[in-house]
Short mmCIF file of the C-alpha atoms (twelve columns), coordinates in Angstrom:
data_MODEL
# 
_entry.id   MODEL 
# 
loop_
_atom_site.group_PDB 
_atom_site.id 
_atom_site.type_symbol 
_atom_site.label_atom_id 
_atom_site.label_alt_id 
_atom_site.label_comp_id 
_atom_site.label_asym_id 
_atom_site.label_seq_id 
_atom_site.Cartn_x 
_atom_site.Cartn_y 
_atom_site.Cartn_z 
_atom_site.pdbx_PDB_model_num 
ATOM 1   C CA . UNK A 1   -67.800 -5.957  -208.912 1 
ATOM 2   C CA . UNK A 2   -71.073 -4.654  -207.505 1 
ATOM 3   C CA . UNK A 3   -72.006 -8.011  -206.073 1 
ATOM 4   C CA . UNK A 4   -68.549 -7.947  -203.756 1 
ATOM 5   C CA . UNK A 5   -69.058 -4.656  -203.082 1 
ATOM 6   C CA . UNK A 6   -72.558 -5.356  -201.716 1 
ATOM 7   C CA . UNK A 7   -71.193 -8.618  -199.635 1 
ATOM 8   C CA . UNK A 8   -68.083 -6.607  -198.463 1 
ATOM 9   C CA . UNK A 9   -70.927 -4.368  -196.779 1 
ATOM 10  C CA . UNK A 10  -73.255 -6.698  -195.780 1 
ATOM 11  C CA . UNK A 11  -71.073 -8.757  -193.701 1 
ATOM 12  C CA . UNK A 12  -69.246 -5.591  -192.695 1 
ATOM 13  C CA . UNK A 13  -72.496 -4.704  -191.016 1 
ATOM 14  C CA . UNK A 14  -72.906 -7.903  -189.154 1 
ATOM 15  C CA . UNK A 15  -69.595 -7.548  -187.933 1 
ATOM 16  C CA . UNK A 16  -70.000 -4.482  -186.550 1 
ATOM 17  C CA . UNK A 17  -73.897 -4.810  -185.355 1 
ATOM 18  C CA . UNK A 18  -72.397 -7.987  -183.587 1 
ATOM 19  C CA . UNK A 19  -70.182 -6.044  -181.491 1 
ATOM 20  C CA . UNK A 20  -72.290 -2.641  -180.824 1 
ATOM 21  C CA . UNK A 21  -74.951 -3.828  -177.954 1 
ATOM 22  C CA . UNK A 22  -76.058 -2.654  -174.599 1 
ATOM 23  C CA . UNK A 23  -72.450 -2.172  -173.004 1 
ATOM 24  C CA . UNK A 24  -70.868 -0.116  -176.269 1 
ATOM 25  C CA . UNK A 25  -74.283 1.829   -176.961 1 
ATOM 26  C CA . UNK A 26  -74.173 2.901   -173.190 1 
ATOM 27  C CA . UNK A 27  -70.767 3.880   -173.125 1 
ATOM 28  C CA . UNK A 28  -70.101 1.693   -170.085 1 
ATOM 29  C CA . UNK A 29  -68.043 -1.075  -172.067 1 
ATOM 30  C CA . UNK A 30  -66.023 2.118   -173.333 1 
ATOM 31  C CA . UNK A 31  -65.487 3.340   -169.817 1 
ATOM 32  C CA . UNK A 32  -64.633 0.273   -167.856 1 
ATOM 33  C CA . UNK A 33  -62.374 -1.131  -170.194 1 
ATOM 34  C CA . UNK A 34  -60.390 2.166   -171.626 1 
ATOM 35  C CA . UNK A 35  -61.227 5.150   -170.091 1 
ATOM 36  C CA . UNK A 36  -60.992 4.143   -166.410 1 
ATOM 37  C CA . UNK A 37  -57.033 4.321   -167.307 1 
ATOM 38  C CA . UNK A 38  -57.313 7.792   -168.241 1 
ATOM 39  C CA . UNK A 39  -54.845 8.622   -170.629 1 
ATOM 40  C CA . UNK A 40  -53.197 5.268   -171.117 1 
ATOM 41  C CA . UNK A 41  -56.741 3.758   -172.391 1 
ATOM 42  C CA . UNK A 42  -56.663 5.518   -175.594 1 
ATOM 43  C CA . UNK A 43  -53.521 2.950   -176.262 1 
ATOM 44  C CA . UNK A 44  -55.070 -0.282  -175.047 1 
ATOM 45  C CA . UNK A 45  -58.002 1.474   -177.531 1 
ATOM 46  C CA . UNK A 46  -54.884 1.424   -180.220 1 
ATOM 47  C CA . UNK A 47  -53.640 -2.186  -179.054 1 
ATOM 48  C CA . UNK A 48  -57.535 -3.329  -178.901 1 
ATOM 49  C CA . UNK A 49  -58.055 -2.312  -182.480 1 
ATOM 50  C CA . UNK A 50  -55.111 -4.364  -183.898 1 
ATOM 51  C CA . UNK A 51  -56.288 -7.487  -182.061 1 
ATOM 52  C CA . UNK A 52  -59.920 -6.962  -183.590 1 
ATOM 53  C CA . UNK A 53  -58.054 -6.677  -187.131 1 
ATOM 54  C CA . UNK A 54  -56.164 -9.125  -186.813 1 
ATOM 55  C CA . UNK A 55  -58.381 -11.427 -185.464 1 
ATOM 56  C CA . UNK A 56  -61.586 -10.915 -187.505 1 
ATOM 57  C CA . UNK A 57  -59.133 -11.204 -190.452 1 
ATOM 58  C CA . UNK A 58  -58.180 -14.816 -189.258 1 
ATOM 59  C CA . UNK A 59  -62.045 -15.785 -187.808 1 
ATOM 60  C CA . UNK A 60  -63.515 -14.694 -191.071 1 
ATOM 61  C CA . UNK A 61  -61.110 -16.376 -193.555 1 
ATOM 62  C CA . UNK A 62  -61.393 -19.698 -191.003 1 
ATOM 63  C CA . UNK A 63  -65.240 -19.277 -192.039 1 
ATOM 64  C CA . UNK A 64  -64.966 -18.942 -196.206 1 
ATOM 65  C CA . UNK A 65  -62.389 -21.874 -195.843 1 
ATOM 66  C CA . UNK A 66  -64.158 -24.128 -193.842 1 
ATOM 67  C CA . UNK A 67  -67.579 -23.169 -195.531 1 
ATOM 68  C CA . UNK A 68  -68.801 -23.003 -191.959 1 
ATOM 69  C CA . UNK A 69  -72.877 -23.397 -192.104 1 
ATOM 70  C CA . UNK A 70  -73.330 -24.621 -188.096 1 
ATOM 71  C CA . UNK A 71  -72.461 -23.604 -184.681 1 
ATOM 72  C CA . UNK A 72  -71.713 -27.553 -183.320 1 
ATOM 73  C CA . UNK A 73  -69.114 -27.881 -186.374 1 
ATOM 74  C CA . UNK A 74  -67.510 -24.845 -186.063 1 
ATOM 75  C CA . UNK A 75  -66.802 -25.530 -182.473 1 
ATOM 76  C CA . UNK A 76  -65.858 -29.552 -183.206 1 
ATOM 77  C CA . UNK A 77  -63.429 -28.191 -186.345 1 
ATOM 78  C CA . UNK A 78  -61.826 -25.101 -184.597 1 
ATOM 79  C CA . UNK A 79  -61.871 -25.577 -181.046 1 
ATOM 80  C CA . UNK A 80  -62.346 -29.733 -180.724 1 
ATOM 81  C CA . UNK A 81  -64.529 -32.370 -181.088 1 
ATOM 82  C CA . UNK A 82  -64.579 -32.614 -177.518 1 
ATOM 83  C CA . UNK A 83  -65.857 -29.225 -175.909 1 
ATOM 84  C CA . UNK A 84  -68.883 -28.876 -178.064 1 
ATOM 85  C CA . UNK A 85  -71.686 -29.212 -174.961 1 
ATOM 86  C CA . UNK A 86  -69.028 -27.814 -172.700 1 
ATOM 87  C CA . UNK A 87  -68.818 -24.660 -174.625 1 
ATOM 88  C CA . UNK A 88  -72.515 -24.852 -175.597 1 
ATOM 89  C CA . UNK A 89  -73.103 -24.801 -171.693 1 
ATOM 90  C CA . UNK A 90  -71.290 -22.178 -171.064 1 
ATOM 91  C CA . UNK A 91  -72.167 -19.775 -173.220 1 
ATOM 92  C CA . UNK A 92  -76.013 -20.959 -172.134 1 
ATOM 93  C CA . UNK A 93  -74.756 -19.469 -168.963 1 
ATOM 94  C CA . UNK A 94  -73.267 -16.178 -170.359 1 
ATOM 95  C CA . UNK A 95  -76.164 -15.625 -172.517 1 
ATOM 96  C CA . UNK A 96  -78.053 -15.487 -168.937 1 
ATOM 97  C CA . UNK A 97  -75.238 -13.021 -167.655 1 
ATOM 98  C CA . UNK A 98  -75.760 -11.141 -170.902 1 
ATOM 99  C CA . UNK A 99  -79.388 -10.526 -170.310 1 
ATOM 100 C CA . UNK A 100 -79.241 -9.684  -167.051 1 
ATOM 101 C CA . UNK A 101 -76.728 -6.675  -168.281 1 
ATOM 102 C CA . UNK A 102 -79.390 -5.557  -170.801 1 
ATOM 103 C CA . UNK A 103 -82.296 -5.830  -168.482 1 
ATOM 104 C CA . UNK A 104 -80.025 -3.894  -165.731 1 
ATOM 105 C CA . UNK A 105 -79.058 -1.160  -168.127 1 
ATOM 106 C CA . UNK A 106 -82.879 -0.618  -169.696 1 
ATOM 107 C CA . UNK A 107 -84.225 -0.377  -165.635 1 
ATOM 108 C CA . UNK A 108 -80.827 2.019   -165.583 1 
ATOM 109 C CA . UNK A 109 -83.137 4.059   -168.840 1 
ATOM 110 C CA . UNK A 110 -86.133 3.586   -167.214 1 
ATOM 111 C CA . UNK A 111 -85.647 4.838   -163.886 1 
ATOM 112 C CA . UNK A 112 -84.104 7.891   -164.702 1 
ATOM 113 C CA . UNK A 113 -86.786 8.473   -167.554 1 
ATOM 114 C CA . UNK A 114 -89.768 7.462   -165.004 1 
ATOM 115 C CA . UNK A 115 -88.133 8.115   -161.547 1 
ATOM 116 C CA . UNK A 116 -88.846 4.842   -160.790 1 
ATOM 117 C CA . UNK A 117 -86.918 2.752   -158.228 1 
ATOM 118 C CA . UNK A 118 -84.161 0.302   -160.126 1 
ATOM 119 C CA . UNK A 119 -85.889 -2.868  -159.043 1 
ATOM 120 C CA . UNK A 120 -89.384 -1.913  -160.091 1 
ATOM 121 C CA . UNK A 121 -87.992 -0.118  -163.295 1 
ATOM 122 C CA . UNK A 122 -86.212 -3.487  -164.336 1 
ATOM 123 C CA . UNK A 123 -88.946 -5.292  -163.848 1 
ATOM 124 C CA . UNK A 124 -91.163 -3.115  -166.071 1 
ATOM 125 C CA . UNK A 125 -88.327 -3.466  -168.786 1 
ATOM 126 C CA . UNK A 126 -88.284 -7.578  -167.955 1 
ATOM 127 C CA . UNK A 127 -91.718 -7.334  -168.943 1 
ATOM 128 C CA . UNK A 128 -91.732 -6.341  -172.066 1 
ATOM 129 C CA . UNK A 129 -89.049 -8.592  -173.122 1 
ATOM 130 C CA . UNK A 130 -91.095 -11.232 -172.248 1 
ATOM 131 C CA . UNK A 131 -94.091 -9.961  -174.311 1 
ATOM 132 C CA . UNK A 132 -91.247 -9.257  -177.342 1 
ATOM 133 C CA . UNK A 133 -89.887 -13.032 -176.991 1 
ATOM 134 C CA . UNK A 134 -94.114 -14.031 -177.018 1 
ATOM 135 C CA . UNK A 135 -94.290 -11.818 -180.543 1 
ATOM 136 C CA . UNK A 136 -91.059 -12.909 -181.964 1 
ATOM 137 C CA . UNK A 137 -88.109 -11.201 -183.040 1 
ATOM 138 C CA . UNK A 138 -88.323 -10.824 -186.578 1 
ATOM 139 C CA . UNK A 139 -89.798 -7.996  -187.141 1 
ATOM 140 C CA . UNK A 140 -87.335 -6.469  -184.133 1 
ATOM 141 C CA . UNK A 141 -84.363 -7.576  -185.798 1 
ATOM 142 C CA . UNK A 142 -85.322 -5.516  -189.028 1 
ATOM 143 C CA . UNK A 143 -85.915 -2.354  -187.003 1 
ATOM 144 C CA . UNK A 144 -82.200 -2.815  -185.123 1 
ATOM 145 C CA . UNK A 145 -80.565 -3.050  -188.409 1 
ATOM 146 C CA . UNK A 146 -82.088 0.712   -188.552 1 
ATOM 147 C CA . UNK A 147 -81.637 1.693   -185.280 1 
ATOM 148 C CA . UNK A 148 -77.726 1.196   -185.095 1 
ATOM 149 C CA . UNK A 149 -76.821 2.821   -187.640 1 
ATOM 150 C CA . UNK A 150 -78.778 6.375   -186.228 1 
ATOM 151 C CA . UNK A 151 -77.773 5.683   -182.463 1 
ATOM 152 C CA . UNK A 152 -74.227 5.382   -183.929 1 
ATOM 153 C CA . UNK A 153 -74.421 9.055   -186.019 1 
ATOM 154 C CA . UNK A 154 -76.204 10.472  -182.878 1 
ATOM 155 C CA . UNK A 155 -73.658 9.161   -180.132 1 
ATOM 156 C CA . UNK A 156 -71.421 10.488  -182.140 1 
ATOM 157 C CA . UNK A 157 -72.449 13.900  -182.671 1 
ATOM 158 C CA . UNK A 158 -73.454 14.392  -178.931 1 
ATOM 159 C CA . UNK A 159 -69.057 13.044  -178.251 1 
ATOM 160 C CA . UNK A 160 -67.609 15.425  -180.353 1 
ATOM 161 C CA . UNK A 161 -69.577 18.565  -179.144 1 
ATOM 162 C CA . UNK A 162 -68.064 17.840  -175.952 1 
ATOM 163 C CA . UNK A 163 -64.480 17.298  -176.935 1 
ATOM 164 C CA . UNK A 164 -63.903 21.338  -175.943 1 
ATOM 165 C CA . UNK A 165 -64.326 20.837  -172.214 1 
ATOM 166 C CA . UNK A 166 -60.976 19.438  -170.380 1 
ATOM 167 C CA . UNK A 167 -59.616 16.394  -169.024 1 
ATOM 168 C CA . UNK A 168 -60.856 15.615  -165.518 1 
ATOM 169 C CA . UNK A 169 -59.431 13.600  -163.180 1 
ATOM 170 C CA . UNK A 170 -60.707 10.048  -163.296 1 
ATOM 171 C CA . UNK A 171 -61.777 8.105   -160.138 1 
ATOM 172 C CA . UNK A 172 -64.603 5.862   -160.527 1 
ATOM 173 C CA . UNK A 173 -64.620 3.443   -157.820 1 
ATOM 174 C CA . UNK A 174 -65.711 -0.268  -158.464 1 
ATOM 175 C CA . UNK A 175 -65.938 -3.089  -156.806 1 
ATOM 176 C CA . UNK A 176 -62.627 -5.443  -156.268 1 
ATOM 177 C CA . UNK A 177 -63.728 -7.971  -158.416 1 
ATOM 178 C CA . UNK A 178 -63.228 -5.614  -161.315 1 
ATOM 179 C CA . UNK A 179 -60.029 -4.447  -160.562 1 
ATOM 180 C CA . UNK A 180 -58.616 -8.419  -159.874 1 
ATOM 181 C CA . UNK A 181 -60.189 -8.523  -163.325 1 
ATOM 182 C CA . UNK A 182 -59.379 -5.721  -165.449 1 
ATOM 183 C CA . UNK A 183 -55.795 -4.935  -163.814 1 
ATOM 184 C CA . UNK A 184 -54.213 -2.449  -166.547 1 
ATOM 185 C CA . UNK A 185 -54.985 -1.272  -169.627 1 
ATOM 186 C CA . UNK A 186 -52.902 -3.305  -171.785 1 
ATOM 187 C CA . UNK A 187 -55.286 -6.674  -169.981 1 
ATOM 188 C CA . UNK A 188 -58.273 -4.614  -170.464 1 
ATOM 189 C CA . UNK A 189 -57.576 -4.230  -173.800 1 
ATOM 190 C CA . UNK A 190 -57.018 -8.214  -174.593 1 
ATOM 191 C CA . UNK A 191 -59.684 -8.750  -172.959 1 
ATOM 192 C CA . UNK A 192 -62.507 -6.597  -174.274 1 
ATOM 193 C CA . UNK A 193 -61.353 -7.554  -178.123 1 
ATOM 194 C CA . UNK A 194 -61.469 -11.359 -177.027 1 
ATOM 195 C CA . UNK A 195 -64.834 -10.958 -175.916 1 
ATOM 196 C CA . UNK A 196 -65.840 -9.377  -178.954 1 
ATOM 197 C CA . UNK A 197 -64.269 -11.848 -181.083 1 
ATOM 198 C CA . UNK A 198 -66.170 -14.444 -179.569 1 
ATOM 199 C CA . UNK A 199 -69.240 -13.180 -180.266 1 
ATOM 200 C CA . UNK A 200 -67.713 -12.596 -183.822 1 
ATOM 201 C CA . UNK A 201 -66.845 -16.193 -184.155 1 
ATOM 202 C CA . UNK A 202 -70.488 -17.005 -183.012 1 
ATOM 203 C CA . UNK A 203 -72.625 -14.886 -185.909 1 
ATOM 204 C CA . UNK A 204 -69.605 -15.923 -188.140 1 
ATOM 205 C CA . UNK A 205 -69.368 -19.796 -187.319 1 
ATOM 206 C CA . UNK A 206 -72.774 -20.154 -189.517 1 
ATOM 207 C CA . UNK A 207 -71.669 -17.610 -192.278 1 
ATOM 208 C CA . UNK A 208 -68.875 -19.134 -193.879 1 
ATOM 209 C CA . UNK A 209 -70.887 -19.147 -196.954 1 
ATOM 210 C CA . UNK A 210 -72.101 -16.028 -197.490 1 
ATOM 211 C CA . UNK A 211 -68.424 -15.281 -197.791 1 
ATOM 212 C CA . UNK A 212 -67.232 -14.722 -201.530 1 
ATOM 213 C CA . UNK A 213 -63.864 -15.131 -201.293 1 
ATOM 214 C CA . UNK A 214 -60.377 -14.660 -198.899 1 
ATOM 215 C CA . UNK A 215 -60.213 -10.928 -200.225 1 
ATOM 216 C CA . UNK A 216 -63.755 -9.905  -198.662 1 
ATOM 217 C CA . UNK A 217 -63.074 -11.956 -195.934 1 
ATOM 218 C CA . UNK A 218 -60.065 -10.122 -195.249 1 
ATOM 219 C CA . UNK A 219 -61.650 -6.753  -196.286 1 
ATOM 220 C CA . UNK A 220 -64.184 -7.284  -194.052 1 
ATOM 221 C CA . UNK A 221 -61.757 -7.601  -190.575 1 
ATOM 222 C CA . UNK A 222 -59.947 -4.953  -191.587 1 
ATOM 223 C CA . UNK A 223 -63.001 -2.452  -192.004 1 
ATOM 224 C CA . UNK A 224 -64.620 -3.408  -189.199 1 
ATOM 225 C CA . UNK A 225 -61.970 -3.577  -187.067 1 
ATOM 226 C CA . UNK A 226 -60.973 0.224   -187.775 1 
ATOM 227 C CA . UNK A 227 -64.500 1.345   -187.995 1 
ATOM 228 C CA . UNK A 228 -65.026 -0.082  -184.001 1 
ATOM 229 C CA . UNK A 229 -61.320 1.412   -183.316 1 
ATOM 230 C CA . UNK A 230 -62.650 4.718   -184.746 1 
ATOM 231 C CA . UNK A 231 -65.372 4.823   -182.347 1 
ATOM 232 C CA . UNK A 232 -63.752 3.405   -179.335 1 
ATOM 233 C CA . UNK A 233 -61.392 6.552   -179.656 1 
ATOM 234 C CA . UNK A 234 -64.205 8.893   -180.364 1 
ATOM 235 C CA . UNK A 235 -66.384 7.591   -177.331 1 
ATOM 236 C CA . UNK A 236 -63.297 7.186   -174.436 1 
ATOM 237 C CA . UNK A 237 -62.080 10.825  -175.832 1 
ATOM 238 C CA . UNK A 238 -65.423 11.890  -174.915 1 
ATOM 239 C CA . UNK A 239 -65.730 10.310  -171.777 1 
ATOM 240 C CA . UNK A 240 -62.894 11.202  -170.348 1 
ATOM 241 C CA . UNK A 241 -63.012 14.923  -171.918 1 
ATOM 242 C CA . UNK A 242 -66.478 15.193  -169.766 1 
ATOM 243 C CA . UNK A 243 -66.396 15.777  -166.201 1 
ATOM 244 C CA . UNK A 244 -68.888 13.429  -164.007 1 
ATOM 245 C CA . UNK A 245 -69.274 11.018  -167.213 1 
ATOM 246 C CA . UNK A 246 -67.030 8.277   -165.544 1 
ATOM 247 C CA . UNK A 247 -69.412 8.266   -162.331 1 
ATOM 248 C CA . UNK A 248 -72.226 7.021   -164.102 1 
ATOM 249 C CA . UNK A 249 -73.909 4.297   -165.320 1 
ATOM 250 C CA . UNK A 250 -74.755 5.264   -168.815 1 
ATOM 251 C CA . UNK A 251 -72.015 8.162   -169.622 1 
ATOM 252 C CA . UNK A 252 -72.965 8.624   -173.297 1 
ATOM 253 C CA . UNK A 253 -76.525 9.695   -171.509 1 
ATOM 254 C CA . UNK A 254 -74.698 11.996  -169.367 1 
ATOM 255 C CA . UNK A 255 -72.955 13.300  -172.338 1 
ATOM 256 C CA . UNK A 256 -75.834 13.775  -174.276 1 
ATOM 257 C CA . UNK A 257 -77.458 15.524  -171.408 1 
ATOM 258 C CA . UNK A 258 -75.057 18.161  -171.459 1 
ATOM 259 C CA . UNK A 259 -76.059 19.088  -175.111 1 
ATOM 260 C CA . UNK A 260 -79.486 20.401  -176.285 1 
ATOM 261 C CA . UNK A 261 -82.488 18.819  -175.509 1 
ATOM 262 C CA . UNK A 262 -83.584 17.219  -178.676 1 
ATOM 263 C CA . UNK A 263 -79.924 15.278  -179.057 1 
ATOM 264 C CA . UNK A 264 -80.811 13.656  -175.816 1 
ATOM 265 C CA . UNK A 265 -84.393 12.540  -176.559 1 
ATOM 266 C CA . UNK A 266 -82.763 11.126  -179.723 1 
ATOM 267 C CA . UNK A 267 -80.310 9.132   -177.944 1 
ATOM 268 C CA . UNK A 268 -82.274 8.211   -175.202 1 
ATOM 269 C CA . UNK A 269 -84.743 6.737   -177.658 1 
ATOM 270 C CA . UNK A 270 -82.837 4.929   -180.074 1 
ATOM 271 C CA . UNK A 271 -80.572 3.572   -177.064 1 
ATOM 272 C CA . UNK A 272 -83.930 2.354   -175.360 1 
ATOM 273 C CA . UNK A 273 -85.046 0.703   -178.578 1 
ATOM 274 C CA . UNK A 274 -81.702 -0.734  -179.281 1 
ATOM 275 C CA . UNK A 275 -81.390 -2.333  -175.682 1 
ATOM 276 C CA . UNK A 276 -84.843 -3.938  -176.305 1 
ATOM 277 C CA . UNK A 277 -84.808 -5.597  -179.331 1 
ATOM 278 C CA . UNK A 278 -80.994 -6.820  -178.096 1 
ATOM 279 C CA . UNK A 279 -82.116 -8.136  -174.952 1 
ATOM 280 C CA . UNK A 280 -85.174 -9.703  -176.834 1 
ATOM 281 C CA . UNK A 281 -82.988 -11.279 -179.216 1 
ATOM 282 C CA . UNK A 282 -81.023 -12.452 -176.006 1 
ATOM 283 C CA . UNK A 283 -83.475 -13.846 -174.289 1 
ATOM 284 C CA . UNK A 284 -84.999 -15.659 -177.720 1 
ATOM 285 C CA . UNK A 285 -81.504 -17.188 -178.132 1 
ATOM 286 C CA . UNK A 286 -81.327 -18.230 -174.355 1 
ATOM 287 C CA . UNK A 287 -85.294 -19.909 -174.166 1 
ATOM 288 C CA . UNK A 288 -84.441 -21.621 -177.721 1 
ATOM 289 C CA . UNK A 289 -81.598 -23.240 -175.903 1 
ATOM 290 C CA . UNK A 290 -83.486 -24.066 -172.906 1 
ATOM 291 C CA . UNK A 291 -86.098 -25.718 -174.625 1 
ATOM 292 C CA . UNK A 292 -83.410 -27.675 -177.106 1 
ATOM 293 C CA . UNK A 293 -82.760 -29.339 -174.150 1 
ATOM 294 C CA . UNK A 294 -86.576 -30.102 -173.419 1 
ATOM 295 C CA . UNK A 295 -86.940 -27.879 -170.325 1 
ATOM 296 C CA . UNK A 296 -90.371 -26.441 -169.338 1 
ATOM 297 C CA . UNK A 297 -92.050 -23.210 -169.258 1 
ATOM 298 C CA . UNK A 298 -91.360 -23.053 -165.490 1 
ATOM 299 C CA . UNK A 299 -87.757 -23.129 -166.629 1 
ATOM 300 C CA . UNK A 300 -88.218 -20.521 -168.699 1 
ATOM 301 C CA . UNK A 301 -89.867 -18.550 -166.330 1 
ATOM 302 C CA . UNK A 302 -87.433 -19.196 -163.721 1 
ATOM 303 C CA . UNK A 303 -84.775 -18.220 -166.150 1 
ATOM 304 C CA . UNK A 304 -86.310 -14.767 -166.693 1 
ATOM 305 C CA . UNK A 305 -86.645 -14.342 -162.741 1 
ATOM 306 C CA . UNK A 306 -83.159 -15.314 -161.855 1 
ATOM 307 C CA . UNK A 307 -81.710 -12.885 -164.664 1 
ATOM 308 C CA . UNK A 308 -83.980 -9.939  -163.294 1 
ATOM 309 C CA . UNK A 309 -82.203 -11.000 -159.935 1 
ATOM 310 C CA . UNK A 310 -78.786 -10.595 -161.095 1 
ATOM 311 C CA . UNK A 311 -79.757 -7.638  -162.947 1 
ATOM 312 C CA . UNK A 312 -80.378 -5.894  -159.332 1 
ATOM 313 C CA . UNK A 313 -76.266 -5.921  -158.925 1 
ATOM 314 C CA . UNK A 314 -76.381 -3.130  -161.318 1 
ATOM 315 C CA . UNK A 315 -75.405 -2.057  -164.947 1 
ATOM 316 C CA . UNK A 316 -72.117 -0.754  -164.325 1 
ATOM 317 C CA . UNK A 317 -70.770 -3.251  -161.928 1 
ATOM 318 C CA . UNK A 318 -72.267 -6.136  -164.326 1 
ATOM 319 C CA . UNK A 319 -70.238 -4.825  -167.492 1 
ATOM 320 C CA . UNK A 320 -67.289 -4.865  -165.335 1 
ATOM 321 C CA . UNK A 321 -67.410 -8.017  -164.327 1 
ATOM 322 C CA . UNK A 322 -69.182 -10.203 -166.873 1 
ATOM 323 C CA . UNK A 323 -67.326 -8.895  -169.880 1 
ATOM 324 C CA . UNK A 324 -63.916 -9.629  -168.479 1 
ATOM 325 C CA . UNK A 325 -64.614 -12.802 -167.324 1 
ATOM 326 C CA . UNK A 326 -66.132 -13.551 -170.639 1 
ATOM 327 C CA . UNK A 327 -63.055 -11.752 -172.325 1 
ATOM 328 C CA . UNK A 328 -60.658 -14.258 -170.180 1 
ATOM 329 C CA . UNK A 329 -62.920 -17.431 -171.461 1 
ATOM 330 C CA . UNK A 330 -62.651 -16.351 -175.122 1 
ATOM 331 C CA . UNK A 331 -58.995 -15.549 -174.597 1 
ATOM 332 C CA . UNK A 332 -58.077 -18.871 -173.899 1 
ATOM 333 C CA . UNK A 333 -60.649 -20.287 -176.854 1 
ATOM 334 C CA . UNK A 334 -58.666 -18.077 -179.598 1 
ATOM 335 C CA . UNK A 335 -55.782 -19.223 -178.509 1 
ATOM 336 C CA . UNK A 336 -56.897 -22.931 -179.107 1 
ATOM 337 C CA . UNK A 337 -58.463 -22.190 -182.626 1 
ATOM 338 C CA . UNK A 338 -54.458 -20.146 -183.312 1 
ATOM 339 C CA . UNK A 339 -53.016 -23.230 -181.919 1 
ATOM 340 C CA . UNK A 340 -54.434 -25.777 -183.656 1 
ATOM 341 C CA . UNK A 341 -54.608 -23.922 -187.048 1 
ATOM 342 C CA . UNK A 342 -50.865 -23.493 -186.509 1 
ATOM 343 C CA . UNK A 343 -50.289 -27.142 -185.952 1 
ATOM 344 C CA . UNK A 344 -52.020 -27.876 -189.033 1 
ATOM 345 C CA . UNK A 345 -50.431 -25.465 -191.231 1 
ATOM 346 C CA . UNK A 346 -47.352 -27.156 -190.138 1 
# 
């Protein structure tokens, strides 16, 4: 009993640490995709939360059946033979996207911590990525498995000492690519749990057997699933509960700038550190690919320079356009895997 108790938790926690990166940990993800509705986002928060259940449930018992040990099969078995470079491609190129996000939301850190310009202060951040990617990640990976859990407890803390003020008036303007994008909140909502279910299905499709049985499997969807509900409530209540926190590009900074001093030096720092070691990871993940496919160091180099150039379209305006468009590809993916497990159920 202690041993399913103990994988119940352990994959619980790489469900959840999948999902909680630079966009969540900000609060940006939480304000782009719910609270920009006002009101109404606390249901696609609801309707989000089901879709995460639901799905995990299905992704994770798709794993323990299929005893899924490798990304290329899981693709080949669940999506088809077919699209395994396609997809492999693609995701090369959201990996990029994704970095450029982190690097765009630690210069975000940076420059209001230094008061250095946004260019220079991603660049500094850029930097030390590429002297974390030259160390390895190892060693960062153990200290995120820390970190999340304490940025977690402390975002939380600094959200509910602000659920006293009132409910402003929301009307953060974006660009119009966001808005084709992220029409209502019901799409929103689709969209931000596809996205997150694809980056479930990637951790998971290598996983399949460190799963026990169905029953964890299951457990473990349904946990995590309501935990990440839980705090997607928490954080858009706060958000929208907090006057000016929609305007900018890291409201749970905002919000914890609104509390005592300490709370925000604690936040500030665990978000910085958690932002590092995820963009480090990133970028590993990315230059591992690159170099799969036998590209040089000028490649890699390049690589790092072209996301430092998106990076300069800024954090806010990234999440809100990456993540849906990433949301709409996964969308259509999960929809292939339901398909064809349906077909052969039948």
């Amino acid at each position: 009993m202690v041993g399913k108790h103990q994988n119940l938790l352990s994959l619980f926690s790489i469900y959840v640490g999948a999902v909680i990166g630079a966009g969540f940990a900000t609060g940006q993800e939480v304000n782009q995709f719910f609270a920009y509705f006002g009101p109404s986002g606390l249901a696609g928060v609801a309707l989000a939360g089901g879709v995460l259940i639901i799905g995990g449930r299905m992704l994770l018992n798709l794993a323990y059946q299929y005893q899924l040990s490798d990304y290329g099969q899981s693709v080949a078995l669940l999506i088809g033979p077919g699209s395994t470079k396609a997809l492999d491609i693609l995701i090369s190129f959201f990996l990029l996207a994704s970095l450029a996000v982190m690097i765009s939301g630690g210069g975000e850190l940076l420059s209001t911590l230094l008061k250095l310009s946004r260019a220079l202060a991603s660049l500094l951040f850029s930097a030390v990525v590429v002297v974390g990617i030259s160390r390895g990640i190892v060693g960062l990976a153990k200290i995120n498995i820390i970190l999340m859990p304490l940025l977690i407890v402390v975002s939380l803390a600094l959200v509910i000492d602000r659920f006293f003020l009132t409910v402003p008036t929301l009307t953060l303007s974006l660009s119009r690519v966001r808005l084709v994008l992220l029409p209502n909140w019901w799409v929103a909502a689709i969209l931000y749990s596809s996205l997150n279910l694809g980056i479930v299905f990637t951790v998971f499709s290598s996983l399949g057997s460190t799963i026990p049985d169905r029953a964890t499997a299951t457990r473990t969807g349904t946990w995590a699933g309501l935990t990440l509900s839980l705090l997607l409530a928490i954080f858009c209540g706060g958000i929208l509960h907090t006057p000016g926190a929609d305007q900018v590009a890291i409201p749970l900074a905002y919000l914890a700038a609104q509390g005592s001093t300490a709370t925000y030096l604690a936040y500030i720092s665990l978000l910085f550190m958690a932002m590092l070691t995820s963009a480090i990871a990133t970028a590993f993940a990315l230059v591992n690919r690159l170099r799969a496919n036998n590209c040089g160091a000028w490649v890699e180099g390049g690589t790092m320079v072209l996301a430092w150039l998106v990076a300069q379209g800024g954090f806010a305006e990234l999440v809100g356009t990456v993540y849906p468009v990433y949301g709409y590809f996964w969308g259509v993916m999960l929809i292939i895997i339901l398909v064809r497990r349906i077909l052969q159920v039948v």
